[in-house]
C-alpha positions as CSV (number, residue, x, y, z in Angstrom):
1,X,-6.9,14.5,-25.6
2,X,-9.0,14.3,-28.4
3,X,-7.3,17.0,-30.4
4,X,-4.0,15.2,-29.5
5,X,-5.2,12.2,-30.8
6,X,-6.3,13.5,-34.4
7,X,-2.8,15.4,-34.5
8,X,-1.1,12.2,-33.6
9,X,-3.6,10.0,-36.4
10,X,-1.8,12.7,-39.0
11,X,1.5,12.0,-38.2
12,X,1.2,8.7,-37.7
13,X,-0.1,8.4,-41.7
14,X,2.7,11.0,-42.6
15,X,5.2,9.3,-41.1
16,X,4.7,5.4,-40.9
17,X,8.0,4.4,-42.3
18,X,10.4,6.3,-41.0
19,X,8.8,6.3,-36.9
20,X,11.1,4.8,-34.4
21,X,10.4,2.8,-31.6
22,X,10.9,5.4,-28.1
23,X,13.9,4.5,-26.3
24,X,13.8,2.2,-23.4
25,X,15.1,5.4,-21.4
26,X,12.0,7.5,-22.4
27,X,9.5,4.4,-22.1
28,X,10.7,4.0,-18.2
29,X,10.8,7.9,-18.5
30,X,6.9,7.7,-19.2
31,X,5.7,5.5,-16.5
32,X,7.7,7.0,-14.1
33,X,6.1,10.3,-14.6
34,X,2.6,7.8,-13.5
35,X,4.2,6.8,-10.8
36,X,5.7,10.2,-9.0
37,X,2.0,11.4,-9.5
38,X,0.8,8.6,-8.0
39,X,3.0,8.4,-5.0
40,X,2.4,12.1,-4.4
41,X,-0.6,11.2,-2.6
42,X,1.0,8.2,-1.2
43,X,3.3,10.8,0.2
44,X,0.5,12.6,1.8
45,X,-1.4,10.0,2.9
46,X,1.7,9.2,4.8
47,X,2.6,12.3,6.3
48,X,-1.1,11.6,8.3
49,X,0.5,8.7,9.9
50,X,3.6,9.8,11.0
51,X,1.6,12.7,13.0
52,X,-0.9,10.3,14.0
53,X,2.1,8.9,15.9
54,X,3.5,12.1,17.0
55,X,-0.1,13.2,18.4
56,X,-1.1,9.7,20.2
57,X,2.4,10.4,22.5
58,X,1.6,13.9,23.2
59,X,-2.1,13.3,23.8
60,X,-0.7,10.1,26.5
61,X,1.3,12.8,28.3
62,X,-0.2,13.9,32.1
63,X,0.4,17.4,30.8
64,X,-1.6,17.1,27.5
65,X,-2.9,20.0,26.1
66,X,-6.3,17.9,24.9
67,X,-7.6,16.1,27.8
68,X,-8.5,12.2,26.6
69,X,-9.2,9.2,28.6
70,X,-7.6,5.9,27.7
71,X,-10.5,4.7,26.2
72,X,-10.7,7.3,23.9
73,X,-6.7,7.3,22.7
74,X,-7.1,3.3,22.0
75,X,-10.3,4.6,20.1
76,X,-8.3,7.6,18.7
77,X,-5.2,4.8,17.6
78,X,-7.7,2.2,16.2
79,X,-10.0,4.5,14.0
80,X,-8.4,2.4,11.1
81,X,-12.0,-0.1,11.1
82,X,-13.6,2.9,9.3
83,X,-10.8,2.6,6.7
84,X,-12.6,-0.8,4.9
85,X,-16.1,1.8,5.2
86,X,-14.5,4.2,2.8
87,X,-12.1,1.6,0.9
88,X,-15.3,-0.5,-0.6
89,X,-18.1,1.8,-1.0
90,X,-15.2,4.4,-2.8
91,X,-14.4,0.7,-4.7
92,X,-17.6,0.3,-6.9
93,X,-17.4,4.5,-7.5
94,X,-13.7,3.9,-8.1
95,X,-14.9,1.1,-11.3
96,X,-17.0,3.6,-12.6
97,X,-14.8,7.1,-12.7
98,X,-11.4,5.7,-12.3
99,X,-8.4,5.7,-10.0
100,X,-7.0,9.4,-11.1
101,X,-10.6,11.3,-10.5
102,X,-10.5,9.5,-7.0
103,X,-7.2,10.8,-6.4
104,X,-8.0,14.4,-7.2
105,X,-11.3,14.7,-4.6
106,X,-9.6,13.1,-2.3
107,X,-6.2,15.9,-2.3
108,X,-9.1,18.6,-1.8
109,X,-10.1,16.5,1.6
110,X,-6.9,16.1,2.7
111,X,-6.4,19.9,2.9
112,X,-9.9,20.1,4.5
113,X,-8.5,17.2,7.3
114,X,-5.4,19.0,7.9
115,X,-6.5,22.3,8.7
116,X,-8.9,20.6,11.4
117,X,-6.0,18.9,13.0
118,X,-4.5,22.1,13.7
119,X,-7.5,23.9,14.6
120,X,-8.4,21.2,17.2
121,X,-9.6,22.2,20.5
122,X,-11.7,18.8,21.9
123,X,-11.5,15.3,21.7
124,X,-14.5,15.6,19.6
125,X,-12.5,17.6,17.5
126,X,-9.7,15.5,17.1
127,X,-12.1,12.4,16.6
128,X,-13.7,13.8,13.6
129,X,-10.6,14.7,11.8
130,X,-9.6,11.0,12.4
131,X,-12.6,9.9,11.0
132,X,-12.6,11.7,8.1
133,X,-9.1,10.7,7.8
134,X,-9.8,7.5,8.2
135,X,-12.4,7.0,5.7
136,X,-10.6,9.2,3.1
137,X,-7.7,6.6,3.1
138,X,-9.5,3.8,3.0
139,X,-10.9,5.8,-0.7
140,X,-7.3,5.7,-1.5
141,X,-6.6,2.3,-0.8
142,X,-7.2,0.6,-3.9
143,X,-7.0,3.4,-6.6
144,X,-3.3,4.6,-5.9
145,X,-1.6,0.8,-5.4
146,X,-3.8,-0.5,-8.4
147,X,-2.9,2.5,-10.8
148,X,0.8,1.7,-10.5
149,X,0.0,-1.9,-11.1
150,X,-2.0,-1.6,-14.3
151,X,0.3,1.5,-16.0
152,X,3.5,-0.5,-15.2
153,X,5.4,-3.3,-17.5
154,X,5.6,-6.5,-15.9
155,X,9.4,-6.1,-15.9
156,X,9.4,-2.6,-14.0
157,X,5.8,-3.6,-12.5
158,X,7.3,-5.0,-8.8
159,X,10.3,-1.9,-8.6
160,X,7.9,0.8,-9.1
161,X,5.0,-0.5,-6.8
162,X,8.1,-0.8,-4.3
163,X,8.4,3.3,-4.8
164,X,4.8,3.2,-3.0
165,X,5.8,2.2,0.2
166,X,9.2,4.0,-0.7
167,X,6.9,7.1,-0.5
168,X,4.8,6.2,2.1
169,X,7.8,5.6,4.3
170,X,9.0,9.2,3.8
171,X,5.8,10.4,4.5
172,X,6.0,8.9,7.6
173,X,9.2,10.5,8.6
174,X,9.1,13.7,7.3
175,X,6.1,14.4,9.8
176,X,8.0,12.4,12.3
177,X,11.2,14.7,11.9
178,X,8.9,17.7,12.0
179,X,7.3,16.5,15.3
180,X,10.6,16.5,16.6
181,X,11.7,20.2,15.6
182,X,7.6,21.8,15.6
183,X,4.9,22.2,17.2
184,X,2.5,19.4,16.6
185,X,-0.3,21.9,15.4
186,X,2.6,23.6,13.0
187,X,3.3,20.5,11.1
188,X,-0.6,20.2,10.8
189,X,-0.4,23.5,8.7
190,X,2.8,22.8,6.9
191,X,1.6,19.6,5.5
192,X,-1.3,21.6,4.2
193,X,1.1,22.2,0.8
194,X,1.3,18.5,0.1
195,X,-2.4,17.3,-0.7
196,X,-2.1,21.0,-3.3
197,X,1.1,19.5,-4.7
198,X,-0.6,16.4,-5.5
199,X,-3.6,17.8,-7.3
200,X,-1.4,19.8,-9.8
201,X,0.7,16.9,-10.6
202,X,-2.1,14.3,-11.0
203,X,-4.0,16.4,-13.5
204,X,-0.9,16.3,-15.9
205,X,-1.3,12.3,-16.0
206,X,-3.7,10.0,-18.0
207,X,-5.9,7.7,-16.7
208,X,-5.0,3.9,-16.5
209,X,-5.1,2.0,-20.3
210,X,-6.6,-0.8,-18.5
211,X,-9.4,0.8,-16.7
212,X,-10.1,2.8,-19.8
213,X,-10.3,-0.3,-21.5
214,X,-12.9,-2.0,-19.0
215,X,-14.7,0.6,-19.7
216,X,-15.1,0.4,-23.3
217,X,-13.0,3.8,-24.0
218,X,-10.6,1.8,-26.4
219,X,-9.5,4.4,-28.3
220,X,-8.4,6.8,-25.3
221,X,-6.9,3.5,-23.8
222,X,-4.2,3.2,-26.1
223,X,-3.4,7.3,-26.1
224,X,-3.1,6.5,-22.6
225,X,-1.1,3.6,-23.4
226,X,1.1,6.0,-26.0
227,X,1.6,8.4,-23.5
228,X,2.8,5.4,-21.1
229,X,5.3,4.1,-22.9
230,X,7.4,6.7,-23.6
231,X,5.1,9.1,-25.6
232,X,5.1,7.3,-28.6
233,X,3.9,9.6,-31.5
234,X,2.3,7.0,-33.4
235,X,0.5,3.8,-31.8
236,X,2.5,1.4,-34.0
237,X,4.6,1.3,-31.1
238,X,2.2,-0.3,-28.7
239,X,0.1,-2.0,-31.0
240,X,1.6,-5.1,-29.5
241,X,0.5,-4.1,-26.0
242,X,-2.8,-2.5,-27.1
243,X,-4.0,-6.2,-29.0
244,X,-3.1,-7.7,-25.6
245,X,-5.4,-5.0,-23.5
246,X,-8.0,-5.7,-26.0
247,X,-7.7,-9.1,-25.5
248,X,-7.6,-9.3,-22.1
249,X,-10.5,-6.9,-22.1
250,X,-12.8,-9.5,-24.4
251,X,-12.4,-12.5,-22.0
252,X,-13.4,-10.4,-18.9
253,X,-16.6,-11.4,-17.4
254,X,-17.5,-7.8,-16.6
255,X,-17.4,-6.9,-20.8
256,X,-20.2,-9.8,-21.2
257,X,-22.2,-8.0,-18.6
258,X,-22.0,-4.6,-20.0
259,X,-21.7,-5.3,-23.9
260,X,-24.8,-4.0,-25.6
261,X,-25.3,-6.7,-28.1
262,X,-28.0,-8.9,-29.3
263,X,-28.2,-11.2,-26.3
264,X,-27.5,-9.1,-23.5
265,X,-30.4,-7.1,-24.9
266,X,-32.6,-9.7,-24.9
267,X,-31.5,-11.3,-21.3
268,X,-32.4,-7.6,-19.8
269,X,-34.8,-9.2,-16.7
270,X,-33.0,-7.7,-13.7
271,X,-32.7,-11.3,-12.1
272,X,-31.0,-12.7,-14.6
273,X,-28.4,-9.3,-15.2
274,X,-27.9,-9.3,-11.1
275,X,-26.7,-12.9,-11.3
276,X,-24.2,-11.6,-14.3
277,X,-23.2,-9.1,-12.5
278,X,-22.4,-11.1,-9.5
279,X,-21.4,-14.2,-11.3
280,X,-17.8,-13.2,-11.0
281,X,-17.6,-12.8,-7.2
282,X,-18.3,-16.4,-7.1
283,X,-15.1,-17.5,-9.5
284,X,-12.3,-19.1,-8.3
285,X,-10.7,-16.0,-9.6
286,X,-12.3,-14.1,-7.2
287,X,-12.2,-16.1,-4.0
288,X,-9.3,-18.0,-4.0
289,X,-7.1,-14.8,-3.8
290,X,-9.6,-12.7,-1.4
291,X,-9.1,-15.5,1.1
292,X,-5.3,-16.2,0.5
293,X,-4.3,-12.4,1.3
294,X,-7.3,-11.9,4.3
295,X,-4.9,-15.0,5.8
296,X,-1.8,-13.1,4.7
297,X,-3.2,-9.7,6.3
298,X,-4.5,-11.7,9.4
299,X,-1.0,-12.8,10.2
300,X,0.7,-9.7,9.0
301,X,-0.6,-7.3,11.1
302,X,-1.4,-9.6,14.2
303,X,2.6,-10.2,14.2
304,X,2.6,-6.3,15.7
305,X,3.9,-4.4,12.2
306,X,1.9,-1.4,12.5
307,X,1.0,-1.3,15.6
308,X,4.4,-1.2,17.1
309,X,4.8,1.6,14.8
310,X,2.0,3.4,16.0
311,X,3.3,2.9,19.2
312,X,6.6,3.3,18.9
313,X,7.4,6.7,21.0
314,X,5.4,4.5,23.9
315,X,7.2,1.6,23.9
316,X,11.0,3.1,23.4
317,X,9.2,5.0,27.3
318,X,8.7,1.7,28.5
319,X,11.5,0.2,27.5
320,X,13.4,2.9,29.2
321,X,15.4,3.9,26.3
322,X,18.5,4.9,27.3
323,X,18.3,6.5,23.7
324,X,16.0,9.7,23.2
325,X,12.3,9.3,22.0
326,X,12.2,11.3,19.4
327,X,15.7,10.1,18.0
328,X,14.7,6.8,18.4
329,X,11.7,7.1,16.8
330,X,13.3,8.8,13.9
331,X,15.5,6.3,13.4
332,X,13.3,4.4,12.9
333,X,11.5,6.1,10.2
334,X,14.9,6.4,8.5
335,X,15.6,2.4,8.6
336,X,12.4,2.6,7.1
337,X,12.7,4.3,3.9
338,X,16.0,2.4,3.5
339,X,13.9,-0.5,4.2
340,X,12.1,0.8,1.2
341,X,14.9,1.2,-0.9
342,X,16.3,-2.0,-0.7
343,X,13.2,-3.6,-1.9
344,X,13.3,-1.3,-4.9
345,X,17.1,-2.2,-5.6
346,X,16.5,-5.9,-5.3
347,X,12.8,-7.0,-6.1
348,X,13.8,-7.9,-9.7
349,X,16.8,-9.7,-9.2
350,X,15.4,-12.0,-5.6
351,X,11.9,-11.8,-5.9
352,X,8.9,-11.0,-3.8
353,X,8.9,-14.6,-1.9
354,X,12.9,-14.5,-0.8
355,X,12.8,-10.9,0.3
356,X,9.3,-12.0,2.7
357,X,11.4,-14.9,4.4
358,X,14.1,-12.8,5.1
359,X,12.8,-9.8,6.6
360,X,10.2,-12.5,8.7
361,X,13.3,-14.1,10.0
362,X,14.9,-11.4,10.9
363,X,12.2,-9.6,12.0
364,X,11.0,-12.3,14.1
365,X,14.8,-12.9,15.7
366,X,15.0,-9.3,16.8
367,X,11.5,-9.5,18.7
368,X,13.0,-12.6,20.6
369,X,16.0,-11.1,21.5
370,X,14.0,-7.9,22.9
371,X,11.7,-10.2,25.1
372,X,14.7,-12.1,26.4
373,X,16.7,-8.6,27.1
374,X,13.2,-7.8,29.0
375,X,12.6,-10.7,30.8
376,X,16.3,-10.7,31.8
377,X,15.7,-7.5,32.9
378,X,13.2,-8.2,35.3
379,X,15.5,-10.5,37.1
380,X,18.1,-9.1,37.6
381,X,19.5,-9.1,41.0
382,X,18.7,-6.5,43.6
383,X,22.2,-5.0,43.7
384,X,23.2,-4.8,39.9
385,X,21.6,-1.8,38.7
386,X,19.9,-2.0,34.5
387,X,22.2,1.2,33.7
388,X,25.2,-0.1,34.7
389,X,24.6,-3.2,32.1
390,X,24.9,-2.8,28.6
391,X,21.3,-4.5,28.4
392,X,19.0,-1.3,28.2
393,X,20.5,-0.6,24.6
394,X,20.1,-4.0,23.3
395,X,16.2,-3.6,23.0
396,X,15.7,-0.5,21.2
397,X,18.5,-1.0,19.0
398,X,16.8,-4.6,17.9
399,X,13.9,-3.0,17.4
400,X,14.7,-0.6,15.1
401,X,16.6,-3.5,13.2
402,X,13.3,-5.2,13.3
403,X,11.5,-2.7,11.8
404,X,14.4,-2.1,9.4
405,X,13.7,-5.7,8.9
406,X,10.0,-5.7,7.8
407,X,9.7,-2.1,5.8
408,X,12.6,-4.6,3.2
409,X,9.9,-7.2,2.7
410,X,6.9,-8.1,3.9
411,X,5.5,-4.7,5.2
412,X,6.0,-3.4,1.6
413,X,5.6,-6.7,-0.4
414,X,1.8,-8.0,1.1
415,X,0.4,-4.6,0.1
416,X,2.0,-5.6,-3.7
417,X,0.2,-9.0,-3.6
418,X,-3.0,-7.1,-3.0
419,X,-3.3,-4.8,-6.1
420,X,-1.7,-8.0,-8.4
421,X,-3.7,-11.0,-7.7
422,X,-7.3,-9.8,-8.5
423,X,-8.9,-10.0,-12.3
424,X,-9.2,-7.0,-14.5
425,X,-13.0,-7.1,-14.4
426,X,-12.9,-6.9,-10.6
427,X,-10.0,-5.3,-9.4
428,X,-11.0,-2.4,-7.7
429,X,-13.5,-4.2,-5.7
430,X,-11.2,-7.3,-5.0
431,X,-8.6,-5.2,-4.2
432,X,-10.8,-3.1,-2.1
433,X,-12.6,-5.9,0.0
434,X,-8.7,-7.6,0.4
435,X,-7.5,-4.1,1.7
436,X,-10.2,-3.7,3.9
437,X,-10.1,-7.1,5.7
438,X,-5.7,-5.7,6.2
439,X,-7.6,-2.7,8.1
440,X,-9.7,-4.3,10.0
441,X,-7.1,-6.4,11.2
442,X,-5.0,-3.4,11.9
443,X,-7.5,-1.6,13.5
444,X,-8.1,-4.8,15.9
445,X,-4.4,-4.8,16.9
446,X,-4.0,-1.1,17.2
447,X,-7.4,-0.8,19.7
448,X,-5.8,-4.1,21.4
449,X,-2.3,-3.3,21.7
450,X,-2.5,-1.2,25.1
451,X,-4.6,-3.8,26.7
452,X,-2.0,-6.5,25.7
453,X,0.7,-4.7,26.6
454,X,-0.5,-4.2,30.2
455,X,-1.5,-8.0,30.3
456,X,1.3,-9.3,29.0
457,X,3.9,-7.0,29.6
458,X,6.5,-5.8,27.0
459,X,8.8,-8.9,26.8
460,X,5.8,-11.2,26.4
461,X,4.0,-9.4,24.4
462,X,7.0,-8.9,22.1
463,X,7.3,-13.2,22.6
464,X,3.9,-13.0,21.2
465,X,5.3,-11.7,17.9
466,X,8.1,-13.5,17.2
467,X,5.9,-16.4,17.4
468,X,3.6,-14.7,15.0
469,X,7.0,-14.5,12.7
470,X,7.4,-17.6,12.8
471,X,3.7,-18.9,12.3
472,X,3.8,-16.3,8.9
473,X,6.7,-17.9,7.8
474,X,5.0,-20.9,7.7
475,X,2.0,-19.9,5.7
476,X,3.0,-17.8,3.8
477,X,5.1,-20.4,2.1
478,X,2.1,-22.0,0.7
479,X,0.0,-18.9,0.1
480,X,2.4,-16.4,-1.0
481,X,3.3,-16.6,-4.8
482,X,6.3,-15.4,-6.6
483,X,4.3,-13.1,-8.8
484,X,7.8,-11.0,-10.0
485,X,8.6,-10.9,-13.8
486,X,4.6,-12.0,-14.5
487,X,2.2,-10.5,-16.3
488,X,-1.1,-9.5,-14.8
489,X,-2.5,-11.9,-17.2
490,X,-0.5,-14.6,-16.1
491,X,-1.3,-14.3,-12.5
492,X,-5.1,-14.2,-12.9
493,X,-4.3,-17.4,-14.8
494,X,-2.4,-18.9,-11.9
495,X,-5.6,-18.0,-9.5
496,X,-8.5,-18.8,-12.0
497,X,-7.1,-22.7,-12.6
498,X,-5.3,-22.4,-16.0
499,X,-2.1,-22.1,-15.4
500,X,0.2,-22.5,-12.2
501,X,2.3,-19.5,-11.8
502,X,5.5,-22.6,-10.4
503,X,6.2,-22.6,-14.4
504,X,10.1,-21.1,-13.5
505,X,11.2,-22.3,-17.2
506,X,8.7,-19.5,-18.4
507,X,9.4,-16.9,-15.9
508,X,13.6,-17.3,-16.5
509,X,13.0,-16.7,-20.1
510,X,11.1,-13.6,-19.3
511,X,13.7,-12.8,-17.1
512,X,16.2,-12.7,-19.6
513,X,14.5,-11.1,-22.7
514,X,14.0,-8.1,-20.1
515,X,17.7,-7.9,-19.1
């Protein structure tokens, strides 16, 4: 890098006059590079949660080659509370060594993980590899999402975070289309490659400009920032962007703690440097978005998003799916991914808040209609059989719309918010503590889920969630900000007081000087 950068210094002073700015093609070029590096570990993250779905219905058959008790599946499906364990202490290391050294140790677990999947003779077994698992992803939580965010222009920023869960979602179906052809402790090995995969490509990327920049490295910060937008030669061409960093960078909070000039020096008591060091956790910056996306996650996942994906293959049984399991459930990871895509293809044009409501309404139609279908079910009378009604169809096939539905907004879109809404100086962390509160809540739902459903049954639990739709809907139209087309400095303006992100004159013109 550093031999780069004295090449570059030459050039630059040979060549001054006659530089040209990169072309917008290489520029998006550039930052996609980021991006597919990123998402390769997205990818393989992923690939762990379509064959945690896979292994939860074979480990539920009577015939299962592991024994397990009930207790210990819902244990098995809920192992996401250790996700927040890994996601916040990995935060404050993340701060320090940066969201592409994170991703690197964690590809070498990931081949470690997989191979004890497939070597798995025990609960106990199976249990650790979950664990670590778990913990492992909750490490990723933050630095992959937050990476995308801070290398991305604001204009491309919401499209490319939308290739996250665009990679996720294949992920998810490539394990679950190879549960469906494989043996379960085959796909184990096969998905050995990706986690390899992503470490090559990750070491050919720079770290993030911004995170460089927290931490002083200003000079690297704007090769990384060269090499991010479009490999400009000289840094003429991002001088623009690079003054911004910088002053973005000055304001932060966390630079006052760590400068080393004349009066930190002489404020060194450790009291006094803990309460600067802490000083930002109790900002309006801080709080106000850590509580408005715990409500956001809170609602999210208690409307049943992930767990009915976790226990999808289960409830296509129950429902009696006059369409096969594993197609089914396929399916559905297909409508996912093109879930996915249409959040990628629209983002910029809608926005985040439109594409929310309309997957919640939609969403929250198609549980209704499969709680009606059941209930209807239920009451039929004695001498009209289910299969000789087209009835038994209607409920899988709304709840693949439904999940169709969600993976188009707000599955995709709440994880956006997340990475966006926290200050430079604390991202990481923010980020972190915001993700982990999602996990918990997911790994309350998941360890609940099979106790609900034999309480309530299927058609009222799935009443249960399009009520929760519509309760989201609610809410999230006063917490949920259109953040698309804004700058990361704008947004931590919205949040710290100065300046209300409802300024639509502002955000059209922005509009409009990207097109």
């Amino acid at each position: 890098m550093n031999l780069w950068r004295s090449i570059r210094k030459i050039e630059e002073e040979l060549s001054h006059q006659d530089s040209e700015l990169p072309s917008n093609f290489k520029r998006i070029a550039s930052q996609c590079c980021g991006v597919l590096a990123a998402n390769s570990i997205k990818f393989t993250t992923s690939t762990f949660h379509g064959f945690h779905i896979m292994l939860i219905a074979e480990l539920h058959k009577k015939d299962s080659e592991i024994d397990i008790t009930l207790n210990q599946l819902t244990w098995l499906a809920s192992l996401d509370f250790l996700v927040p364990i890994g996601s916040i202490s990995t935060a404050f290391i993340t701060q320090r060594v940066g969201s592409r050294l994170v991703m690197l140790w964690c590809s070498i677990l990931y081949v470690t993980i997989w191979l004890s999947y497939s070597y798995s003779t025990s609960t106990t077994m199976l249990m650790t590899a979950q664990i670590l698992y778990s913990l492992t992803r909750g490490a990723l939580k933050t630095p992959t999402s937050t990476y995308v965010t801070e290398i991305s222009e604001p204009r491309l920023r919401g499209s490319f975070l939308a290739t996250c869960h665009l990679a996720s979602t294949f992920g998810t179906f490539f394990s679950l289309l190879m549960g469906s052809l494989l043996y379960w402790r085959t796909v184990a090995l096969i998905n050995i490659a990706f986690p390899i995969v992503s470490f090559i490509v990750i070491l050919a990327i720079p770290d993030s400009p911004m995170w460089l920049a927290s931490q002083g490295r200003l000079d690297e910060a704007e090769d990384a920032l060269c090499w991010l937008r479009g490999w400009a030669r000289t840094a003429v061409h991002v001088r623009s962007e690079y003054q911004s960093l910088v002053e973005s960078f000055n304001r932060s909070s966390f630079f006052s703690t760590v400068a080393h000039d004349e009066s930190s020096e002489q404020n060194s008591r450790k009291l006094e440097r803990l309460r600067a060091k802490l000083k930002p956790y109790s900002q309006r910056s801080f709080y106000l978005p850590l509580a408005s996306v715990s409500l956001i996650y809170f609602i999210h996942f208690f409307s049943g998003v992930s767990a009915i994906q976790v226990y999808s293959m289960l409830i296509f049984r129950e429902m009696d799916s006059p369409i096969h399991v594993s197609v089914a459930t396929t399916s559905m990871g297909a409508m996912r991914i093109i879930g996915a895509l249409v959040v990628f293809l629209c983002i910029r044009l809608s926005g985040k808040r439109r594409l929310v409501f309309g997957s919640l309404l939609v969403a929250g139609g198609c549980h209704l209609v499969i709680s009606g279908v059941g209930f209807l079910l239920q009451h039929l009378p004695p001498q009209i059989s289910p299969e000789s009604t087209p009835y038994p169809w209607v409920s899988p096939i709304a709840m693949i719309i439904a999940v169709f539905a969600n993976s188009s907004g707000v599955e995709t879109i709440v994880h956006m918010l997340n990475c966006e809404i926290f200050p430079l100086s604390i991202r990481y962390i923010g980020s972190a503590i915001g993700g982990s509160v999602g996990s918990v809540m997911q790994s309350i739902m998941s360890k609940a889920f099979l106790y609900m459903l034999d309480g309530l049954t299927l058609p009222g639990l799935f009443l249960y969630f399009g009520l929760m739709n519509g309760v989201a809907m609610i809410a999230y139209y006063f917490v949920f900000p259109e953040t698309e087309g804004r700058s990361l400095k704008e947004i931590e303006e919205h949040y710290g007081g100065i300046k209300s992100l409802t300024d639509d004159d502002g955000r059209n013109e922005r509009r409009e000087k990207n097109i």
